[in-house]
Structures are given as structure tokens and as C-alpha cells.
N, C-alpha and C positions, 0 to 999 in steps of 0.2 A: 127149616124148610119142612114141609109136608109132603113125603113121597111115598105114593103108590106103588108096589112092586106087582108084579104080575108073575106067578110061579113062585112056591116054596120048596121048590127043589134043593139041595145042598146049598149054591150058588144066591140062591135067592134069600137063603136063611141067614148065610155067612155075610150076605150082603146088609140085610134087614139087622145083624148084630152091630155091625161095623157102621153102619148109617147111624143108627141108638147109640151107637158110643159116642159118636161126635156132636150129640144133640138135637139129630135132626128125630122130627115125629114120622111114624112108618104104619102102613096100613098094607098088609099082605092079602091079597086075591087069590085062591084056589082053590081045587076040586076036590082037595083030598080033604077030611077032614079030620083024618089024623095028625098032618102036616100044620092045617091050622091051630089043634089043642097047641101042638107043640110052639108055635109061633106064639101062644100067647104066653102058656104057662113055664114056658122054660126060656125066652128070648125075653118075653116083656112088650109086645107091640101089637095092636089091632091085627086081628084076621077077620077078613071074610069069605066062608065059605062060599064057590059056585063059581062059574066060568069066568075068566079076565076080560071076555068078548062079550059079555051080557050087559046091556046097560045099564036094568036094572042092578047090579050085583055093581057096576062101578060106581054107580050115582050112589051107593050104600056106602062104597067104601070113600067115599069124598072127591070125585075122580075132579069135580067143579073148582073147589079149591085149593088142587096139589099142585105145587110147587113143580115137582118134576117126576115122571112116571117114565119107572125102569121094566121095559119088559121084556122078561128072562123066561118063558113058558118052553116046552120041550119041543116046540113046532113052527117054524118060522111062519108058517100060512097064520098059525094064530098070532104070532107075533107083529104079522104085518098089518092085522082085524084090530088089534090093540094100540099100534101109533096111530091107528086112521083116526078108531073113537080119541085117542089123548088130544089128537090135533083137532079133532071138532070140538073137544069142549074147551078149548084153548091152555091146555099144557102148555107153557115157556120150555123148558127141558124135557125132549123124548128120549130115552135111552132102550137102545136095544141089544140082544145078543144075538148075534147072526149065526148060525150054520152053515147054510148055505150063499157063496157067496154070490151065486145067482141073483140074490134078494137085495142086494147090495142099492141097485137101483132104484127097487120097487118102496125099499124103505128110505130111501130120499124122498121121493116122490111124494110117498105118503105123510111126510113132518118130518122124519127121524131127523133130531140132530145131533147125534152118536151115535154110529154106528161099531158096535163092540165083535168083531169074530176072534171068539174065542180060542178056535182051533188056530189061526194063522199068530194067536199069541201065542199059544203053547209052541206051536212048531218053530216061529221066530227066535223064542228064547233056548228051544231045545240047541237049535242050529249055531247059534249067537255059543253057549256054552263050548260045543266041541270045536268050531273055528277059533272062538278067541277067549280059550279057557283065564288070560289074563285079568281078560274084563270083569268087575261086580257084576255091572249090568251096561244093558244096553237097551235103548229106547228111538223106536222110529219117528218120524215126524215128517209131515207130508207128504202122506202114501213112500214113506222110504227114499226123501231126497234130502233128508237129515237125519245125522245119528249126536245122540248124547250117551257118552259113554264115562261113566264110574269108574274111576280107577285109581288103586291104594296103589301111595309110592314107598317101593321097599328101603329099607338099608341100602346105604351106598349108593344110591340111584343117581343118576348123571343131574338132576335137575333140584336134588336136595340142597337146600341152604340160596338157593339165586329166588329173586323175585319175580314175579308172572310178567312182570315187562320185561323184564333177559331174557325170561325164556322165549317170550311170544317174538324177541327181536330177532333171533337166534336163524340163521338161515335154513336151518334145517327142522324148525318148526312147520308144523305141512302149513302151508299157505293155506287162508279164510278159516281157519279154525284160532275157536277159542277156547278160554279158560274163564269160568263161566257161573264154577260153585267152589267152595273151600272147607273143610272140615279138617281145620289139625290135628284132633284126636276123636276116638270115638263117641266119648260121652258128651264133646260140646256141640255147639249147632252149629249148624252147614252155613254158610255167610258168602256175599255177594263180594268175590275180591276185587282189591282195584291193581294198579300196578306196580305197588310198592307192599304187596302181599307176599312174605319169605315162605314160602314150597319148605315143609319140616320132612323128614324123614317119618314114615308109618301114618303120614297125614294121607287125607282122599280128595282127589278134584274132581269135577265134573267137565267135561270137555264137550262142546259142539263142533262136529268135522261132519264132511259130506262121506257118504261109504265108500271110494274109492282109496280115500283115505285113510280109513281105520288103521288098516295093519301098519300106514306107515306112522302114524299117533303112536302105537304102540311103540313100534321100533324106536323111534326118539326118544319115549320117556325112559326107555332103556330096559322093558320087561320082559321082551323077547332076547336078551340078551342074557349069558352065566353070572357075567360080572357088573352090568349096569350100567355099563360107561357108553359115551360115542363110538363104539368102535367101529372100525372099515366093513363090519359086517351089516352095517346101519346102510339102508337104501340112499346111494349117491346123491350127494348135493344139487346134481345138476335135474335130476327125476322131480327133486322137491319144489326146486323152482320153478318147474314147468308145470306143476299139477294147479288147476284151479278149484 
């Protein structure tokens, strides 16, 4: 793919590396043109000096033929001056970094078909960390009415050695979640399990539950627990089968 970035900020450099590693071709936009030496000569990818809102300066950097234009600039008013142009000259992929979430709308309106805020990530994961320090990770999904949650099962854990169909039978599995990804050890790949997939000990699942759910996800697989087991300390049977 051919993608324009808009800001060589940290963000935009890190992004412009990471995009080059995967294949893709990168053409970076900005004002500094210090920022661009270094895009070229230390990353390896197109710069062009001069505003991300100039036309002139996009139609230089290919803005006609990019694939998808990611715009990361330190100012949402220009970032919202940069979906407009991506969406007139027919960008398939607009990606933007929001600050403000005010803008939320305006960059709908204008094309955006990502809209990235940054800070509600940081702060997401911050928050996600000290509530549910058990979790790898955790990922929202439609505007927060899905979570997918990462999570290594210890020694001894109550769900070691049974299959994702026991477990998912299991009454005290939270109702409408699933199990979803499989990684038994670290160094193989992550895999699509079915329900005759044995849950190893020090292996990682991926799990889809709704958030009212999470902490009780947790409780079941036994991580909020000393010992790992079902115990009575586990949120009642009858709580589980009532939650949707």
C-alpha cells in the first residue's frame, strides 16, 4: 500500500518505521525539515517538506494515488483540513489521531474512517491495568459494548487440561462469551480454537465478554483466586446465569 502520513512527530516516525517494515511504501508530510532529513536518512521513506493542508505539497507527495492517509499533525483543526483534502481526492483509508474529542463528529463528517484518540487509549489501558492487573491486555470494541481480553493461565488453574467445549459448558462460564484465540506456548502462534482444544497450563486465550462481565471472566478462570480452583469465593451460580 501507498500511505501518506501527515506529521513526523515521534508518532508519525514510529508509525512511518512500522508501516516500512511490513512493506508498505510511506511518504511523510511536514514542516520541519529537520524531521524530514531524518525520515529519510535514518528511517528510509519519502519526505516532503511543507504543510499537510497544502495541496500543492500533497499532490507532491502522491496524495492521488495513496492507498490510505494517516493524519497524525499536532492540531486537530489541521487534521480535520487533511481528511477533507484525503476525502476529495478519493483516499479509500482516512486515519486520524484525535485529541480532541469534540472533533469526533466533524472528522466523521469529513471522510475519516478511523478515528484514533489517542489519549482515551492511553487512559483506557492505564485504567484496564490497575482494575484488572490479571489481564495481558484488553481491547474495546464498539465504542465499549465488547471487550477482548488476553489472559495467561497459571499453574494449577481450575480450567488446565479440560477442553474450550467443558469449559464454555460449564455453568459458571459467564453467559455469551467466548474463547476465541489459543496460544499454548509463547513462541507458537496464536490459533483459531475449536471445541476439542485442551486449555494447557502457562498457555494464553483470548476471550470475547461484554464488560459487565470481565471481572466475572476473571473469577472463573480462577486468577482472582490464591489457589486457582472454583472456590465459594467465585461470584454464585445463580448471578451467572442471570447475566446476559
Amino acid at each position: 500500500m501507498y500511505v501518506v502520513i501527515g506529521g513526523a512527530s515521534m508518532m508519525g516516525l514510529d508509525l512511518a518505521t512500522t508501516l516500512l517494515q511490513m512493506g508498505h511504501t510511506i511518504a511523510i508530510v511536514d514542516t520541519n525539515p529537520l524531521a524530514c532529513q531524518h525520515a529519510r536518512e535514518k528511517i528510509g521513506v519519502m519526505a516532503f517538506e511543507g504543510s499537510a493542508v497544502n495541496t500543492t505539497v500533497l499532490m507532491e507527495a502522491g496524495i492521488r494515488k495513496a492507498d490510505a492517509v494517516i493524519a497524525s499533525l499536532q492540531d486537530d483543526a489541521l487534521n480535520l483540513a487533511m481528511v477533507t483534502l484525503s476525502k476529495h481526492y478519493g483516499v479509500a483509508q482516512i486515519v486520524v489521531r484525535m485529541r480532541d474529542r469534540d472533533f469526533a463528529a466533524p472528522y466523521r463528517l469529513a471522510g475519516a474512517t478511523h478515528i484514533i484518540s489517542t489519549t482515551e487509549l492511553a487512559i483506557a489501558r492505564i485504567v484496564n491495568a490497575i482494575e484488572y492487573p490479571q489481564v495481558d491486555a484488553m481491547m474495546h470494541f464498539e465504542q465499549g459494548q465488547v471487550e477482548v481480553l488476553k489472559l495467561s493461565i497459571p499453574q494449577q488453574c481450575y480450567i488446565v487440561g479440560r477442553s474450550v467445549a467443558e469449559v464454555a459448558q460449564d455453568p459458571r462460564f459467564p453467559s455469551g462469551s467466548l474463547i476465541i484465540g489459543y496460544q499454548a506456548h509463547p513462541h507458537e502462534d496464536l490459533i483459531i480454537p475449536n471445541g476439542s482444544t485442551i486449555l494447557e497450563n502457562g498457555s494464553t486465550i483470548l476471550a470475547v465478554t461484554k464488560p459487565h462481565l470481565v471481572r466475572q471472566m476473571i473469577e472463573f478462570m480462577g486468577l482472582c483466586t490464591q489457589d486457582c480452583g472454583p472456590s465459594t469465593s467465585i461470584i454464585p451460580q445463580a448471578s451467572l446465569n442471570g447475566a446476559v
